[in-house]
C-alpha positions, 0 to 999 in steps of 0.5 A: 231230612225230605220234605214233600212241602219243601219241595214244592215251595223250593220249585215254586220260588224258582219258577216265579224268579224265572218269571221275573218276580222277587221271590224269597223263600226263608226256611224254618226250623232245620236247613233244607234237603233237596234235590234241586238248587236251594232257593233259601241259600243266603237266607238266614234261617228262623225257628231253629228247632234247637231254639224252638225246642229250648224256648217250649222247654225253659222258661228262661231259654227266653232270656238267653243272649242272641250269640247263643241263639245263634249259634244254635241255628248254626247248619253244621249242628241242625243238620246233625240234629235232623239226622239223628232225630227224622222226621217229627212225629205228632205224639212226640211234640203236641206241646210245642204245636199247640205253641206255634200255632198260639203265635205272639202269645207262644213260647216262641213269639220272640222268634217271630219278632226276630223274623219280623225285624229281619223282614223290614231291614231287609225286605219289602214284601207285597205279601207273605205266603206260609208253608202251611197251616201248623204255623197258622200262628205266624200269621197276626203279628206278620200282617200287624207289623209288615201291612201286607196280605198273609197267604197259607198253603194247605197240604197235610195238617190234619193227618199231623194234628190228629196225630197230637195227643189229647189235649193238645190235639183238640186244642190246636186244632181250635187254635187254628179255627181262630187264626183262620181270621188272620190270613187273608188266602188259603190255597189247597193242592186238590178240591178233596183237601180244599174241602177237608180243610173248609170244614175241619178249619172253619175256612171260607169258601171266599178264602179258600182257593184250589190250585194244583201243585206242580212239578218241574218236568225237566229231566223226567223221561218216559219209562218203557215199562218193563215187562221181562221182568216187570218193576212195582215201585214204591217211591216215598218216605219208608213208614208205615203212614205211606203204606210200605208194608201194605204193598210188600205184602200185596208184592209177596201175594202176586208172587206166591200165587203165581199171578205175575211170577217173575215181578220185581219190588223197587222201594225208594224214598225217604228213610231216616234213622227212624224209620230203619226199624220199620224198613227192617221189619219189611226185610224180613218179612220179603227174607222170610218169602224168599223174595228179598232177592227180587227187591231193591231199597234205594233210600235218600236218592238225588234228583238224578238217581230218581229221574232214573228210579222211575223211568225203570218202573212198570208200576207205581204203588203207594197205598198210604193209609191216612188222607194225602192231600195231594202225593207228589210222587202220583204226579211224578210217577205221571211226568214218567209215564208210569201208571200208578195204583193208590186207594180210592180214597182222598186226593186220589180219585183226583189225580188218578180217577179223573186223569185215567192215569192209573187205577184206584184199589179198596184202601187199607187192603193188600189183597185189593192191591195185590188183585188190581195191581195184577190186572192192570200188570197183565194188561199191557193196552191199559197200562199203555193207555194210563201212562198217555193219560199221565204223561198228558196230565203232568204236562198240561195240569201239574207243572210248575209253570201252571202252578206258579201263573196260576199263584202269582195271578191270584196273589196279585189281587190280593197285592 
């Protein structure tokens, strides 16, 4: 199962090991899926979504004996476990979120002290970093036992907890409020999520700080951007969330109308097995126009197959439909030289507007797409320009080594 958060942290841990730091990056919930060497491995793993889910669901899973616990977080069975299950949805687990987040008095407060004990025989932290903020709830008992800093990185919590049910929605979200005082730093990817969270969270400004994400540009190689035929990608999970269906038929309208009739749809990214229904829909819906032949899926693709998926691209397109906090994939659509349209909306006005690495479209509209993707497709002096600007910013702005300086540097006041 990708996880965007995963990625970033795993590149993260890297580039402060090659800096000469002791970083140590623990994983929660399910192994990690990666497309670079795994900096958790020889980690043990906390919160096994097994354990997690039994200790939410019975009362007397908190009594069970450590070998079964262990046994539950075994990598063979999660594993299995995060194949069959994809990614967690909010409506689905409301109970459980609101659970982590109340931390020592949660269900799963035995699982925190067990990360607790783990930390001090084996560890001597200067401070703690969490992933994000949906295990805020963490934080009071880590600063408590360990008397270090607690950091917490921002990036998509709001679109997952408005995703909860009611009451759980409300009730997380003011859980949160609280645990606000309990960490010491939040840092966000981009100012428009910076301020989201100051305001949704009741974060302050003095323990807010804005740091751009970063990516390793090795491998990444400028794409020539194809023209005979031109390419439309779309790299990111297959959901509906991401707006898959949005630019399939933004696609389809180019096609049809003869705007850019010889144009080629590549969809790439995460598809779970929940996400197969979607994918099929959209399928049929490229069948139903007789285009599905003009389309290729490439679903789960390693490092290597995505450095080549998006130096085939003329264009990048993902028309997420909720506010994204940042888009990894804006920025490695950057590292390729390939211009990218996304709403004018969120963090993109940003990444995109600010750098001239693209173009920014009417949000939640396939016609709006379908007409500025076609202008800038048909523009090969801007489409050459957008994808200096891009290439320009992935390298002096979104790399890891900017991000990792830039962390360690504000960490080390905190230390």
């Amino acid at each position: 199962m990708y996880c965007g958060n995963c990625f970033r942290d795993n590149a993260l841990v890297t580039q402060l090991r090659r800096m000469g730091h002791h970083a140590l990056m623990v994983p929660l919930y399910l192994p990690f899926t990666l497309d670079e060497m795994d900096q958790s491995e020889g980690t043990p793993l906390f919160f096994s979504g097994l354990n997690v889910y039994f200790a939410q669901k019975f009362n007397c899973f908190k009594k069970a004996p450590n070998w079964l616990r262990r046994l539950f977080t075994a990598g063979w069975l999660l594993n299995r476990l995060g194949n069959f299950a994809g990614k967690t949805r909010g409506a689905q687990v409301g109970d459980l979120t609101l659970s982590m987040m109340r931390g020592e008095t949660g269900h799963q407060s035995r699982e925190i002290e067990q990360l607790i004990d783990w930390i001090r025989e084996h560890e001597q932290p200067d401070v703690v970093c969490l992933s994000n903020a949906l295990i805020a709830g963490l934080a009071r008992r880590l600063r408590e036992a360990l008397g270090v800093p607690v950091v917490c990185l921002l990036e998509g919590e709001d679109a997952f907890l408005d995703s909860l049910p009611e009451p759980q929605r409300e009730d997380t979200w003011a859980e949160l409020r609280e645990r606000v005082a309990d960490i010491d730093l939040f840092i966000a990817p981009t100012r428009y999520y910076a301020d989201t969270m100051a305001k949704r969270a009741g974060i302050p400004a003095a323990k807010l700080e804005q740091i751009h994400n970063g990516i390793n540009l090795d491998g990444f190689e400028l794409s020539a951007l194809p023209d005979d035929p031109p390419v439309l990608g779309y790299f990111a999970r297959m959901c509906p969330e991401k707006g898959l269906d949005t630019l399939v038929e933004a696609f389809i309208r180019l096609r049809q109308t003869g705007r850019v009739p010889n144009l080629k749809l590549a969809v790439g990214g995460g598809c779970q097995p929940s996400d197969k229904a979607f994918v099929a829909r959209q399928k049929k819906r490229l069948r139903d126009a007789g285009l599905l032949s003009e389309t290729v899926f490439q679903p789960n693709l390693d490092r290597e197959e995505k450095l080549a998926f998006y130096s085939g691209l003329t264009v990048l397109s993902v028309p997420a439909g909720y506010g994204e906090a940042f888009g990894m994939y804006v920025v490695e659509a950057m590292a390729s030289g390939v211009p990218v349209v996304a709403p004018d909306d969120a963090s993109f006005p940003e990444l995109i507007g600010q750098t001239g690495a693209g173009a920014l479209c009417e949000k939640g509209s396939a016609t709006a797409l379908a007409d500025t993707l076609g202008q800038l497709l048909l523009d090969r002096g801007r489409l050459a320009n957008c994808a200096a600007a891009g290439r320009q910013a992935a390298a002096q702005t979104y790399n890891i080594e900017r991000m990792a300086e830039s962390f360690a540097a504000r960490l080390a006041k905190l230390a």
